[in-house]
C-alpha positions, 0 to 999 in steps of 0.5 A: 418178745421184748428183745425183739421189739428193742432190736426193731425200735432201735433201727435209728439207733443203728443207723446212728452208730453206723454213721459214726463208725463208718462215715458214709453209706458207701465206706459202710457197705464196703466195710460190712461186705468186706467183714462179712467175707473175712468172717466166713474164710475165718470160720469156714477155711482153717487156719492152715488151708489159709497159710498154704494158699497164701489167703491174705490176713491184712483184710482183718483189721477190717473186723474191728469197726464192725466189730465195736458197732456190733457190741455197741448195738448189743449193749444198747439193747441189752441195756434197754432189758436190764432197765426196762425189767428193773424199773417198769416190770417188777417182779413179786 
């Protein structure tokens, strides 16, 4: 419950991160949609199918701006639990 309560209080987080990555609404959008669209052809057509068909691999290095948004949101969160159960919810 309480990692669920950090994701949705750190949306101005996230909103912060996104800027910095991704430089405008705009560029993030298109970054995001086309990562998006690289991840399921990555996840869902083999590697083999993609080589015959000739699907383009340049669209890739796309994963990497969201990628390092996505562990840095993660690691915010995750920081926020180690800190909040070390020092105010104190086991016996």
């Amino acid at each position: 419950m309480l990692v669920i309560v950090l994701i949705v209080l750190n949306v101005p987080v996230y909103l912060f991160f996104g800027w910095l990555a991704f430089d405008s609404k705009q560029g993030a959008a298109d970054t995001f949609l086309d990562t998006l669209v690289a991840i399921v052809k990555m996840i869902l057509v083999p590697y083999y199918v993609r080589l015959l068909l000739n699907m383009d691999t340049e669209g890739s290095w796309g994963l990497f701006p969201i990628a390092g948004f996505l562990c840095a949101c993660g690691l915010v969160v995750w920081g926020e639990y180690a800190l909040i159960v070390r020092f105010l919810l104190p086991g016996p």
